[in-house]
ChimeraX commands (.cxc) that place a marker at each C-alpha (Angstrom):
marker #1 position -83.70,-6.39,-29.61 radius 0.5
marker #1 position -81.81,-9.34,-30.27 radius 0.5
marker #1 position -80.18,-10.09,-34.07 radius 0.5
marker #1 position -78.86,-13.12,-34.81 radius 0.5
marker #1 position -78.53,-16.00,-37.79 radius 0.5
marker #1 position -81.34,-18.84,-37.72 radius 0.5
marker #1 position -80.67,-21.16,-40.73 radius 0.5
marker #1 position -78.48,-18.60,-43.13 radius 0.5
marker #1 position -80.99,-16.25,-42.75 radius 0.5
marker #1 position -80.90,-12.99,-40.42 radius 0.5
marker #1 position -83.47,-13.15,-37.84 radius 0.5
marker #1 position -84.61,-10.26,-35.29 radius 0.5
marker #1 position -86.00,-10.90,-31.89 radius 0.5
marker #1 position -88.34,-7.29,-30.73 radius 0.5
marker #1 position -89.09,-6.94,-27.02 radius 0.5
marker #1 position -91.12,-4.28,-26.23 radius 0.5
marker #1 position -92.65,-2.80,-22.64 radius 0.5
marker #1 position -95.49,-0.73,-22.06 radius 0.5
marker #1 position -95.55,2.01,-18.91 radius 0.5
marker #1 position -98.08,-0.12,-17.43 radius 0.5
marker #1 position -95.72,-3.49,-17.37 radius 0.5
marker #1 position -97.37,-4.56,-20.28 radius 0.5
marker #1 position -94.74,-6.90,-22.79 radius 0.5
marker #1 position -94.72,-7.71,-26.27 radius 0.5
marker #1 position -92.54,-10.26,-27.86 radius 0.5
marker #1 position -92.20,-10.37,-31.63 radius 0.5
marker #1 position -89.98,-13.24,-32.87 radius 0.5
marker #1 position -88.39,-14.53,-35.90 radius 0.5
marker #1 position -88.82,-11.44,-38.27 radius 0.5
marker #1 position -86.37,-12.27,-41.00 radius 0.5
marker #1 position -84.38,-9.87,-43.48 radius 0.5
marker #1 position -81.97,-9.77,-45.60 radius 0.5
marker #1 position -78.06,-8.55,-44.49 radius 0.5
marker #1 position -77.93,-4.60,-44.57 radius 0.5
marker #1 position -75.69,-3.66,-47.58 radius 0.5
marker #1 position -73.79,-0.91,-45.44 radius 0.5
marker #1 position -73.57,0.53,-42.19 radius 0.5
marker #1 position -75.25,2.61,-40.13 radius 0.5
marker #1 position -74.44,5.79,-38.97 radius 0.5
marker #1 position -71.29,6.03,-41.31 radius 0.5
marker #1 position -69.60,3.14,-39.33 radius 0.5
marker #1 position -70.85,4.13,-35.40 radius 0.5
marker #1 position -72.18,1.51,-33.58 radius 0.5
marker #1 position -75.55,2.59,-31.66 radius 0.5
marker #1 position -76.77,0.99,-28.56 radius 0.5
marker #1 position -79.90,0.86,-26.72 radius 0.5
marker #1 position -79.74,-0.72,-23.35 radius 0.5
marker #1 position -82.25,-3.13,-22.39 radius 0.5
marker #1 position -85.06,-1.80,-20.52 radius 0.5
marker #1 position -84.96,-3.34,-16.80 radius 0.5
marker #1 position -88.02,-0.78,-15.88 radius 0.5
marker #1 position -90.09,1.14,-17.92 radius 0.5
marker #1 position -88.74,4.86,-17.11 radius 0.5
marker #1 position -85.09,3.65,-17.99 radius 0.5
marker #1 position -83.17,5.36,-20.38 radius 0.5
marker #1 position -79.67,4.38,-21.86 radius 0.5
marker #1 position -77.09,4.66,-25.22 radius 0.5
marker #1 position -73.68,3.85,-25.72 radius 0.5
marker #1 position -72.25,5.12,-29.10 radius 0.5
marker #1 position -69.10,3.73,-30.28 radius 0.5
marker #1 position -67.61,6.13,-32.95 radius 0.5
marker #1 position -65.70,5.34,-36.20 radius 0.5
marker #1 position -62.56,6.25,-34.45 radius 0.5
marker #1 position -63.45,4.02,-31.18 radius 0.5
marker #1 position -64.62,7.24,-29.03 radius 0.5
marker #1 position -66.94,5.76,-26.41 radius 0.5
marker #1 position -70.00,8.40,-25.56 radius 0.5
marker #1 position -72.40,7.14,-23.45 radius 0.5
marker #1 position -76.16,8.95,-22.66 radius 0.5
marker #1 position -77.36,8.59,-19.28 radius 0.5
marker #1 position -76.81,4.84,-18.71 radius 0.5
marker #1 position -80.38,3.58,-16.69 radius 0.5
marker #1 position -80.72,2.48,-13.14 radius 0.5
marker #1 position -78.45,0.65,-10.69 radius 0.5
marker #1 position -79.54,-2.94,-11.83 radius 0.5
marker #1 position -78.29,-1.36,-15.48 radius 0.5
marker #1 position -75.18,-0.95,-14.18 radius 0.5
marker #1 position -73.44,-4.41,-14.57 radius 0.5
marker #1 position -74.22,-4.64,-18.03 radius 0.5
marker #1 position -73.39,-1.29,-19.34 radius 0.5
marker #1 position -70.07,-1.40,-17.11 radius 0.5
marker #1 position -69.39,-4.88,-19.45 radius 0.5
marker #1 position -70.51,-2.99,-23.01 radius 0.5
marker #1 position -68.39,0.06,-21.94 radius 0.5
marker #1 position -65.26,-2.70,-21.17 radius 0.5
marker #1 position -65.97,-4.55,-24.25 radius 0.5
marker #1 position -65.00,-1.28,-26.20 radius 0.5
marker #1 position -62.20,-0.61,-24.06 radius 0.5
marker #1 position -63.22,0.54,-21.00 radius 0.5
marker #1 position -62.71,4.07,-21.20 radius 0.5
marker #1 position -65.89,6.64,-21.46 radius 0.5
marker #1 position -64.79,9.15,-23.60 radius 0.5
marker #1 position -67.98,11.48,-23.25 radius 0.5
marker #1 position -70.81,10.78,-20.65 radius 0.5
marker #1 position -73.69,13.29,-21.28 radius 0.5
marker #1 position -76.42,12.91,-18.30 radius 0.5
marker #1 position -79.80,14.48,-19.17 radius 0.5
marker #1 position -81.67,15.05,-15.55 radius 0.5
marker #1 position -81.02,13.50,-12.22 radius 0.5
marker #1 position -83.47,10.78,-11.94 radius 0.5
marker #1 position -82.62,7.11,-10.75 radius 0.5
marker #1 position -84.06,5.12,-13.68 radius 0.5
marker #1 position -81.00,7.71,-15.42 radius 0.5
marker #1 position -78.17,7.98,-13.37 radius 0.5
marker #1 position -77.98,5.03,-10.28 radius 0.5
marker #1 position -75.62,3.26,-12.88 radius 0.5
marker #1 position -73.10,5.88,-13.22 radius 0.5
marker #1 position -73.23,6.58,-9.25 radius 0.5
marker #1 position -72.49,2.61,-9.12 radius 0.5
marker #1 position -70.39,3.12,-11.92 radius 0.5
marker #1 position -68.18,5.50,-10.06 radius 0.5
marker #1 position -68.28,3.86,-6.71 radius 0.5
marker #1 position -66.83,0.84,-7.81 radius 0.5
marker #1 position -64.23,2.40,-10.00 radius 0.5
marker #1 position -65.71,-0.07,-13.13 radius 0.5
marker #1 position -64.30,2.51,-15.75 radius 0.5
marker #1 position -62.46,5.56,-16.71 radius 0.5
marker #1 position -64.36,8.67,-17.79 radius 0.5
marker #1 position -62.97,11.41,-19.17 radius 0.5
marker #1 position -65.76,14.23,-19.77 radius 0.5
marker #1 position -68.92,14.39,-17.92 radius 0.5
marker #1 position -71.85,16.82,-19.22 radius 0.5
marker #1 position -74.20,17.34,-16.75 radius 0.5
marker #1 position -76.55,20.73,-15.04 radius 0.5
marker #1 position -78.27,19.08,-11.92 radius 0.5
marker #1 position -79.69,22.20,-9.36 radius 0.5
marker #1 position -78.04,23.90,-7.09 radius 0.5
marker #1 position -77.66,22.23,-3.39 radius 0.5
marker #1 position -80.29,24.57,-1.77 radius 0.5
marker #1 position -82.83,23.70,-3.99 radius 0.5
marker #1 position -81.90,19.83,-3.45 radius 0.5
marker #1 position -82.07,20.40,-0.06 radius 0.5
marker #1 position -85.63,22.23,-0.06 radius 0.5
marker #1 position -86.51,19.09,-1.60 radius 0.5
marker #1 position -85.49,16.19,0.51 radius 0.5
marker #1 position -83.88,15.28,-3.00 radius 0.5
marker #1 position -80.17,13.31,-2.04 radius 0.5
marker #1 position -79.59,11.81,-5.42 radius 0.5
marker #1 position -78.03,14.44,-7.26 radius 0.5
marker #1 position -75.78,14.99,-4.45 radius 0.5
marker #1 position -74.83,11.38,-4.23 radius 0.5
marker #1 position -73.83,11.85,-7.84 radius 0.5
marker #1 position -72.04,14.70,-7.41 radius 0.5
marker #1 position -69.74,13.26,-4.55 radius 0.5
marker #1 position -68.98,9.90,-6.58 radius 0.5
marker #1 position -67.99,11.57,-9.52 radius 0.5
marker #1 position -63.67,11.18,-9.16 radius 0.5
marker #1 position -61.57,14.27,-8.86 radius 0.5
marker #1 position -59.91,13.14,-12.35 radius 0.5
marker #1 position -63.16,13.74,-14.79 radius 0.5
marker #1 position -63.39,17.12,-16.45 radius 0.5
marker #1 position -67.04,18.18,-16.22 radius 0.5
marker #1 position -69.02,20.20,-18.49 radius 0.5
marker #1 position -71.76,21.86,-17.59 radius 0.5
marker #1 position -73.85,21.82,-21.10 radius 0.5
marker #1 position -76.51,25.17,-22.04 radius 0.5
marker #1 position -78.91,25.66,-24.78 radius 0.5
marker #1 position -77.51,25.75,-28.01 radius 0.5
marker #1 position -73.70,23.96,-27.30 radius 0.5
marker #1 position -72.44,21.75,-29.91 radius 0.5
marker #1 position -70.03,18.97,-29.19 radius 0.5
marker #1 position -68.16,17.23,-31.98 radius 0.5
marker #1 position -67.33,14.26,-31.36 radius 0.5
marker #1 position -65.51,12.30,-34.09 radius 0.5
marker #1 position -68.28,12.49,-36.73 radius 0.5
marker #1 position -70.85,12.36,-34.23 radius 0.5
marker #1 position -72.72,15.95,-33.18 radius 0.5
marker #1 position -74.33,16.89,-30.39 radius 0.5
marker #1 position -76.75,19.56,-29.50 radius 0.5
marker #1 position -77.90,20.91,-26.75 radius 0.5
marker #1 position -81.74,21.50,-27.07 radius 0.5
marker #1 position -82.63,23.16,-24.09 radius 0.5
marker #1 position -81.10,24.50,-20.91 radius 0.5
marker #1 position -81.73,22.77,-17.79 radius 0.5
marker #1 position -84.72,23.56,-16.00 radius 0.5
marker #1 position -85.16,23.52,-11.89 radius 0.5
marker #1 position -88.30,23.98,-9.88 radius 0.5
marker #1 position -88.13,24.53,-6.20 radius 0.5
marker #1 position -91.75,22.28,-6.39 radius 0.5
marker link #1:1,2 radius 0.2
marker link #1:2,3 radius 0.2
marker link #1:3,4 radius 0.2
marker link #1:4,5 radius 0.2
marker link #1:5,6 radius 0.2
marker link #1:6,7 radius 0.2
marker link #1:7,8 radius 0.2
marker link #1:8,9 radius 0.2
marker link #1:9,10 radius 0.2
marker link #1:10,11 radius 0.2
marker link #1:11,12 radius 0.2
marker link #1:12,13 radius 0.2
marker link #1:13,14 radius 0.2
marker link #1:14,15 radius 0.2
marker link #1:15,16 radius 0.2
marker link #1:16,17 radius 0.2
marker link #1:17,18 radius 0.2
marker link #1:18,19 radius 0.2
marker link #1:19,20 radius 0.2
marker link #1:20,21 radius 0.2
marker link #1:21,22 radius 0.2
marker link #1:22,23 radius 0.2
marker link #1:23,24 radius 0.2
marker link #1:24,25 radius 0.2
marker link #1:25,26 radius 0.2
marker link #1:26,27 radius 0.2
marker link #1:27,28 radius 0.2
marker link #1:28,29 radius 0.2
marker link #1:29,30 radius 0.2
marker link #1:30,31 radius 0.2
marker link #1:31,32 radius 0.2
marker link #1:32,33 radius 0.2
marker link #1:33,34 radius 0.2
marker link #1:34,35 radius 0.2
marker link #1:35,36 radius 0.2
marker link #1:36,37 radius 0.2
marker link #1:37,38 radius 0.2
marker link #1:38,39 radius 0.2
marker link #1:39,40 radius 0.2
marker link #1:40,41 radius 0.2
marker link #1:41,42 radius 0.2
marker link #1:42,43 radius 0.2
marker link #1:43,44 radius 0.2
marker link #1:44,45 radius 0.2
marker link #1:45,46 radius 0.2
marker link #1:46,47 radius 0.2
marker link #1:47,48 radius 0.2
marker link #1:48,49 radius 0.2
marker link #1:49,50 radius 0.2
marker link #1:50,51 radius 0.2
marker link #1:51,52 radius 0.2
marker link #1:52,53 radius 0.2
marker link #1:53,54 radius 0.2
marker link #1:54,55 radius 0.2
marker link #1:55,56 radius 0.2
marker link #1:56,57 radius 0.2
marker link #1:57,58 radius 0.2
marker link #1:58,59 radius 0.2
marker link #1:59,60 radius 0.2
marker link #1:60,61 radius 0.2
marker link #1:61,62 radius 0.2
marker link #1:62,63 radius 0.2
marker link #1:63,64 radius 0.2
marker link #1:64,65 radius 0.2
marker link #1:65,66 radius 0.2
marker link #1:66,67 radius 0.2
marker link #1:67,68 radius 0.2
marker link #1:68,69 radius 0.2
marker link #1:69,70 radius 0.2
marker link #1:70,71 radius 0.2
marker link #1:71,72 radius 0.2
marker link #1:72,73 radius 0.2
marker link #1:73,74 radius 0.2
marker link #1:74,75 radius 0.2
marker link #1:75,76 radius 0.2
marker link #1:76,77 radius 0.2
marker link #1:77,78 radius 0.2
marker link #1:78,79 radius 0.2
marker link #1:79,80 radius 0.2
marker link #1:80,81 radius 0.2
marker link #1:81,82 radius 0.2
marker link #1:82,83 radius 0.2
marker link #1:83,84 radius 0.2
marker link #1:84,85 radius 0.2
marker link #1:85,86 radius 0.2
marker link #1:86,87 radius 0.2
marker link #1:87,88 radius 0.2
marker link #1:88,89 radius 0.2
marker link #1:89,90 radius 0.2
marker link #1:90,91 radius 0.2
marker link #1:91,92 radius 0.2
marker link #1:92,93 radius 0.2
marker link #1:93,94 radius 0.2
marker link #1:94,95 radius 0.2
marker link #1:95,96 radius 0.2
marker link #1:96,97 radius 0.2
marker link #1:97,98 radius 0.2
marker link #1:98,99 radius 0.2
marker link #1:99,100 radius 0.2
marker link #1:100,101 radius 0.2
marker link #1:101,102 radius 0.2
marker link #1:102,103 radius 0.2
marker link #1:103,104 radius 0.2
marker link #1:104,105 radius 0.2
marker link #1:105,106 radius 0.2
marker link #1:106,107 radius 0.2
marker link #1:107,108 radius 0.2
marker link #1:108,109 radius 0.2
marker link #1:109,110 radius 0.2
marker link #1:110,111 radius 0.2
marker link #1:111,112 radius 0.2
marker link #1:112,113 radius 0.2
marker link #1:113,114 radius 0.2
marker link #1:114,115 radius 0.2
marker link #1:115,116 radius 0.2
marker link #1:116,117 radius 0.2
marker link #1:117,118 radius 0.2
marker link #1:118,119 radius 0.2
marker link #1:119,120 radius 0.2
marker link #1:120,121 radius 0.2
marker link #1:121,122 radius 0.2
marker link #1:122,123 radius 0.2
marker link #1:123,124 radius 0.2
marker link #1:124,125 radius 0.2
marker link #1:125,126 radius 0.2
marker link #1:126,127 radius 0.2
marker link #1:127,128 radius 0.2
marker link #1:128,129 radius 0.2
marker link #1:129,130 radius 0.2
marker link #1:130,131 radius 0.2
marker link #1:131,132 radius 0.2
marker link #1:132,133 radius 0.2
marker link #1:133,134 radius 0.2
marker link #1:134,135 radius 0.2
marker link #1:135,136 radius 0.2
marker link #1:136,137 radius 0.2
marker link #1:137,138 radius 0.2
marker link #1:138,139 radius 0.2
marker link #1:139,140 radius 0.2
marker link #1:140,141 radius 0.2
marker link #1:141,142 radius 0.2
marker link #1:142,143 radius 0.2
marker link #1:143,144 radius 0.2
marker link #1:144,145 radius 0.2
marker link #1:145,146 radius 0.2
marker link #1:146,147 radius 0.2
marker link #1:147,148 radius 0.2
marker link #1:148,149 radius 0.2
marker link #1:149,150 radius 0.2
marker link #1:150,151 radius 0.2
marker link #1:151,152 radius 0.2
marker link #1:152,153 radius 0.2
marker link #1:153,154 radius 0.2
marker link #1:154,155 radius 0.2
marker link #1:155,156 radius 0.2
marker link #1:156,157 radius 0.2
marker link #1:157,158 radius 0.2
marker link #1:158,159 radius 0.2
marker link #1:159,160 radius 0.2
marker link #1:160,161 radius 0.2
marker link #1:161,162 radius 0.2
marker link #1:162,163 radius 0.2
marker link #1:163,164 radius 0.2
marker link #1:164,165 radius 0.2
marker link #1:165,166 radius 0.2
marker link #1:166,167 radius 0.2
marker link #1:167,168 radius 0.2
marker link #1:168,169 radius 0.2
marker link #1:169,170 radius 0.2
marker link #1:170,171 radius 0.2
marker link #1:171,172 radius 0.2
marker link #1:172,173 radius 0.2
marker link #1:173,174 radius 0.2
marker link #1:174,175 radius 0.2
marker link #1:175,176 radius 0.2
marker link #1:176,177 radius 0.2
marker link #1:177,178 radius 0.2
marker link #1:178,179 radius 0.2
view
């Protein structure tokens, strides 16, 4: 979603994709200025989809707390490393939801390169032997990039986090099948 001013008025730019690689393009809605904020004063952002299955938010809180959500795949990487810089360059709270790429090859690139500080990383992946039952790798190669500096959090149905004015709760606790 793009917003922008087209001739004194405010104009919005909707991209949409389908699962099947499908697009949609709807251009040149126009509206009048929002009155107030959002969100009390938090800024919200959705990443750009580079593939359908991607998933990524950056919240930027009243008192400039960075939390980010997952944070897509490693071609998302680049331009969340820039949004997270552009806000100071510090991840305040990085909550990861499950341990697929489309989710968390940014934050593995993230941490490889050493793009940004994180402070506190929520995350429950499985344990190692049911990774390794699998043939699954990933959520091992995110375990070893994460640096020996970021407290981690291992989140469980029904934990709240407060985070400025912004609350988070955990639905549901992480769920592992050997299949």
């Amino acid at each position: 979603t793009d917003i922008f001013e087209k001739g004194g008025e405010c104009v919005a730019v909707f991209e949409l994709r389908g699962y099947d690689g499908t697009e949609l393009r709807i251009t040149d809605i126009r509206f009048e200025k929002p009155i107030g904020k959002l969100f009390d004063g938090e800024i919200l952002y959705q990443l750009p989809h580079t593939s359908a299955l991607m998933m990524g938010y950056v919240m930027i809180t009243k008192n400039k707390k960075v939390i980010v959500v997952d944070g897509g795949d490693i071609k998302d990487g680049a331009l969340l490393t820039e949004l997270i810089k552009k806000h100071g360059g510090v991840v305040h709270h990085w909550f990861v939801t499950h341990c697929h790429e489309d989710h968390i090859r940014a934050i593995i690139d993230i941490f490889q390169k050493e793009a940004v500080c994180v402070n506190t990383l929520y995350y429950s992946f499985p344990d190692l032997s049911i990774l390794q039952e699998r043939g699954d790798e990933l959520a091992e190669k995110f375990r070893s990039a994460i640096p020996s500096y970021v407290k981690m959090v291992t989140p469980k149905k029904g934990d709240r986090y407060e985070i400025d004015s912004v609350k988070v709760c955990v639905l549901n606790d992480a769920w592992f099948e050997k299949s």
